[in-house]
Backbone as a chain_set.jsonl record, in Angstrom:
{"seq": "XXXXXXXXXXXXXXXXXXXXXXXXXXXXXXXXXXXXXXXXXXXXXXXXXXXXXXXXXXXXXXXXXXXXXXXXXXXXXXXX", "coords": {"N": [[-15.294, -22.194, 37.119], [-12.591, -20.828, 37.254], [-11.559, -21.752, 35.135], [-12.94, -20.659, 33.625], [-12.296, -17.636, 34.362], [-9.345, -17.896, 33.913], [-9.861, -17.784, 30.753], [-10.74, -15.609, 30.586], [-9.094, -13.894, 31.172], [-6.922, -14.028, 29.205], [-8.491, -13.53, 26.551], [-8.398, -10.971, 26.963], [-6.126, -9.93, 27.309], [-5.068, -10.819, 24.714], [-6.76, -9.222, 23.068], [-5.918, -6.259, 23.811], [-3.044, -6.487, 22.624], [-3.847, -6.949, 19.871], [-5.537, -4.465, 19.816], [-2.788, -3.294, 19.654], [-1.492, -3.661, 17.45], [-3.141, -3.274, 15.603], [-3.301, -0.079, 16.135], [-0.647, 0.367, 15.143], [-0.583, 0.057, 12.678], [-1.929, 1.92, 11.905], [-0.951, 4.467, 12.283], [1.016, 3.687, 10.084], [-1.024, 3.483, 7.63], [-1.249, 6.459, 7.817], [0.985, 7.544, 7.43], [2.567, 10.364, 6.462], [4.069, 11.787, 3.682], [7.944, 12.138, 3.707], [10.489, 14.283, 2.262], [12.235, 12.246, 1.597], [10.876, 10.365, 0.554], [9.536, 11.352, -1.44], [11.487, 12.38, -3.263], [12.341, 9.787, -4.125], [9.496, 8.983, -5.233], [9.692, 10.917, -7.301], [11.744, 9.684, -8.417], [11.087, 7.38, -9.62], [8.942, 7.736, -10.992], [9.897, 9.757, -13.196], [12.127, 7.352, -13.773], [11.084, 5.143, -14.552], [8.367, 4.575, -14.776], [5.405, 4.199, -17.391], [2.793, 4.187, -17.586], [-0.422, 5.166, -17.128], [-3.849, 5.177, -15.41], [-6.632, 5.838, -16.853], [-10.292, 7.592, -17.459], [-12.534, 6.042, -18.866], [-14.131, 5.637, -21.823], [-15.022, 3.734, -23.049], [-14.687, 1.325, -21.385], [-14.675, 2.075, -18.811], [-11.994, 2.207, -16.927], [-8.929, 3.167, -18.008], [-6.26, 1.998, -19.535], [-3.033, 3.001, -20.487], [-0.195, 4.609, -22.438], [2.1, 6.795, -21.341], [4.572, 7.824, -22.057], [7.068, 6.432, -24.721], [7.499, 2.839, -24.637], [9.907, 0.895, -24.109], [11.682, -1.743, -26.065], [10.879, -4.914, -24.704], [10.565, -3.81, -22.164], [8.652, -4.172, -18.884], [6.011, -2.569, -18.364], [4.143, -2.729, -16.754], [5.384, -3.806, -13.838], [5.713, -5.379, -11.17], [5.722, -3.77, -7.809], [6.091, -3.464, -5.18]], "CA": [[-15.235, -20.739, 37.253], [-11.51, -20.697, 37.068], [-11.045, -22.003, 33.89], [-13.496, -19.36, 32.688], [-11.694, -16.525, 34.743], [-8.501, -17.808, 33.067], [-9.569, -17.753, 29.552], [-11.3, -13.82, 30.037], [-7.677, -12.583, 31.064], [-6.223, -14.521, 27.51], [-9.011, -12.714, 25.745], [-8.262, -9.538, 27.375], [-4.346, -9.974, 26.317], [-5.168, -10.642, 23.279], [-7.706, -7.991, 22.794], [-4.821, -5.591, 23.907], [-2.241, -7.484, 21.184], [-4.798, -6.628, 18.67], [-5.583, -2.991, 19.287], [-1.819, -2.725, 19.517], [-0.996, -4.037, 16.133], [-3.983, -1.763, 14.665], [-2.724, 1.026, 16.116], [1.192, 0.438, 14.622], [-0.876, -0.078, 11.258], [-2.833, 2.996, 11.147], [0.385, 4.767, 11.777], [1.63, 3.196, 8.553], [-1.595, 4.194, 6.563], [-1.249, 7.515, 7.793], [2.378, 8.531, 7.611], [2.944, 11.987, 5.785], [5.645, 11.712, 2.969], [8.903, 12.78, 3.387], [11.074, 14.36, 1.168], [13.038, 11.126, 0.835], [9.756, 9.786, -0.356], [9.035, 11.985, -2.14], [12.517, 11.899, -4.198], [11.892, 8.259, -4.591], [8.701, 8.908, -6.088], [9.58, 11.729, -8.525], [12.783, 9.251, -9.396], [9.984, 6.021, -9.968], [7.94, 8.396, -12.243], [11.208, 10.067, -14.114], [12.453, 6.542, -14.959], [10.69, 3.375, -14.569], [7.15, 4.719, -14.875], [5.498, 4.38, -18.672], [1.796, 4.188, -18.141], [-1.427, 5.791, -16.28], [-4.837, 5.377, -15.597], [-7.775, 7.116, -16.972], [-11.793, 7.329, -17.283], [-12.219, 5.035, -20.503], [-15.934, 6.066, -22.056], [-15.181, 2.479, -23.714], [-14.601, 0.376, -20.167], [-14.39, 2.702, -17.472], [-11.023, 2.68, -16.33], [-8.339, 2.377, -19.024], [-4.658, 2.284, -19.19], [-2.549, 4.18, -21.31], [1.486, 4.855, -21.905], [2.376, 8.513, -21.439], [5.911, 8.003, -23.342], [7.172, 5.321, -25.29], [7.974, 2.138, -23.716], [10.972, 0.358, -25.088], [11.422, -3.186, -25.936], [10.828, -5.618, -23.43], [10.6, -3.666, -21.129], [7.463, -5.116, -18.576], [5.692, -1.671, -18.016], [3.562, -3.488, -15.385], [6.267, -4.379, -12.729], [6.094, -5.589, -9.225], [6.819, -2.691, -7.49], [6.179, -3.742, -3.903]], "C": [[-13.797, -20.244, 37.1], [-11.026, -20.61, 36.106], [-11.451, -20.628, 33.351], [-12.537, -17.816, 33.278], [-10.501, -16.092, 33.706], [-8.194, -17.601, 31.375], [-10.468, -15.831, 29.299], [-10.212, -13.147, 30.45], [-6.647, -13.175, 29.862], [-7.407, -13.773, 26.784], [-8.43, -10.942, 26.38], [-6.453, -9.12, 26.837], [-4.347, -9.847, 25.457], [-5.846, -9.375, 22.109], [-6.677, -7.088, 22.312], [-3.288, -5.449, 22.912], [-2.973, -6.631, 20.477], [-4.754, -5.106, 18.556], [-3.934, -2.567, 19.218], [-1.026, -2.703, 18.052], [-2.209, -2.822, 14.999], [-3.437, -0.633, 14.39], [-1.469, 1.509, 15.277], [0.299, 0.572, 13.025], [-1.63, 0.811, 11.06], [-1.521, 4.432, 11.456], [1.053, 4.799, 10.493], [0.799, 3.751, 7.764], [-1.656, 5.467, 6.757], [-0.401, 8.568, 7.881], [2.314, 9.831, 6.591], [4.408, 11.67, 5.399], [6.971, 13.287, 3.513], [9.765, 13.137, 2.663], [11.951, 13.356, 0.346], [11.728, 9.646, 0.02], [8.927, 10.408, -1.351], [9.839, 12.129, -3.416], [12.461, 10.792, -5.034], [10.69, 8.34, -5.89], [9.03, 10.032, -7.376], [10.98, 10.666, -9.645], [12.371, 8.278, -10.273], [9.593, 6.638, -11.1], [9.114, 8.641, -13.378], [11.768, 8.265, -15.325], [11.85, 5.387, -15.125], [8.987, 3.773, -14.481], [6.548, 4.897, -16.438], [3.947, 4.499, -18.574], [0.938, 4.64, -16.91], [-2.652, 5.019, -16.153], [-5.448, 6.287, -16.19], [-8.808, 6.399, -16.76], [-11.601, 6.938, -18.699], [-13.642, 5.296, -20.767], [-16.201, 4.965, -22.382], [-15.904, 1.359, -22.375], [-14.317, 0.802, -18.836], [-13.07, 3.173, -16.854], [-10.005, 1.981, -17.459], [-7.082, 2.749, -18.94], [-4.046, 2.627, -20.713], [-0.765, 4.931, -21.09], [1.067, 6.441, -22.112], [4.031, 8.736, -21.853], [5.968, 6.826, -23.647], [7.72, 4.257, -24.386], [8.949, 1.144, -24.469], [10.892, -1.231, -25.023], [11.842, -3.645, -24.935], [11.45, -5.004, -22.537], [8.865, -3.773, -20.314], [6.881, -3.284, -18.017], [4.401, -1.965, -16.418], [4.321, -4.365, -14.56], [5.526, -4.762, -11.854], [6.272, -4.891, -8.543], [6.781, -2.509, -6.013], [6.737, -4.972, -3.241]], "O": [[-13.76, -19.061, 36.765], [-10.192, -19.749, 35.827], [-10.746, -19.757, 32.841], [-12.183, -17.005, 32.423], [-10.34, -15.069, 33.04], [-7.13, -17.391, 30.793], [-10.662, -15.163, 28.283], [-10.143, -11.936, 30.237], [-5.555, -12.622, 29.73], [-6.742, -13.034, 26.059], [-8.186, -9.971, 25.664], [-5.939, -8.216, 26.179], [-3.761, -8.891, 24.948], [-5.573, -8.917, 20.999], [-6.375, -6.916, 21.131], [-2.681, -4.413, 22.638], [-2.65, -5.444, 20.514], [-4.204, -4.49, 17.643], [-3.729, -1.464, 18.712], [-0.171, -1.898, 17.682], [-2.034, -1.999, 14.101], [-3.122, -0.118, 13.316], [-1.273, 2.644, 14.843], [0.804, 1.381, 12.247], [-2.219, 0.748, 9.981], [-1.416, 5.303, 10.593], [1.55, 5.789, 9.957], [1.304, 4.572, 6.998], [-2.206, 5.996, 5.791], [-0.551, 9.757, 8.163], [1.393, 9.597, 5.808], [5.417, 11.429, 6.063], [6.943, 14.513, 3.615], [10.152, 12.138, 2.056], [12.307, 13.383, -0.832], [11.803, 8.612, -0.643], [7.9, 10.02, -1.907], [9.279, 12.06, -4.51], [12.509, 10.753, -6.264], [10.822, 7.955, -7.052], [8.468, 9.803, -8.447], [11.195, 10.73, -10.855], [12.881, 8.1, -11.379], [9.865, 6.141, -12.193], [9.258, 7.86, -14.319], [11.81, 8.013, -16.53], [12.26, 4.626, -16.001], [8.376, 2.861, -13.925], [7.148, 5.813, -17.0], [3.536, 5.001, -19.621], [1.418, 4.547, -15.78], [-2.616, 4.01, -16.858], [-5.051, 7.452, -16.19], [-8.865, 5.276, -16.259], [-10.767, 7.365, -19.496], [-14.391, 5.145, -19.802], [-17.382, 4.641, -22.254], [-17.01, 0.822, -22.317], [-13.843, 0.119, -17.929], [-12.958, 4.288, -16.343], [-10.05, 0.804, -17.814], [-6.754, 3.761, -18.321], [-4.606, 2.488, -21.8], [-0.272, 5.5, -20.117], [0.175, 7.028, -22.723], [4.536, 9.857, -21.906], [5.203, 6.007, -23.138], [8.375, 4.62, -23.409], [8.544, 0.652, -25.523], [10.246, -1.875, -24.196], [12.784, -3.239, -24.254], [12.546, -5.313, -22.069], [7.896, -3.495, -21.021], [7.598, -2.834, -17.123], [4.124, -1.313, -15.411], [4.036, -5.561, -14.5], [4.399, -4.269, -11.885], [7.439, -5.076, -8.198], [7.347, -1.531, -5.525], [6.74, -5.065, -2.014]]}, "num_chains": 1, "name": "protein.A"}
């Protein structure tokens, strides 16, 4: 009965852990840009951005430059 006592206040810690790390992470998906993210992104698009999505009638979702993209340069970066 002990043991068991001791392992429902380590679930209960942990529990607590858990919703606390949720919480910090729905924070994150729900921050509201700020203008310094917002700079960022108009500077991303301005220079290092070359191609979009669309609706493709061919394949559904199709990609597509919206200016020219110069040599070797990898228009599909890494960007995280």
């Amino acid at each position: 009965l002990l043991e068991a006592k001791q392992q429902n206040c380590e679930l209960h810690a942990r529990v607590k852990q858990l919703q606390e790390q949720v919480s910090a992470a729905q924070k994150m998906v729900n921050h509201e840009p700020d203008e310094e993210d917002k700079q960022r992104l108009l500077k991303h698009l301005e220079s290092e951005a070359y191609v979009e999505l669309f609706a493709s009638p061919i394949a559904g979702v199709g990609v597509r430059a919206f200016r020219p993209i110069p040599a070797g340069v990898d228009p599909f970066p890494i960007c995280n």
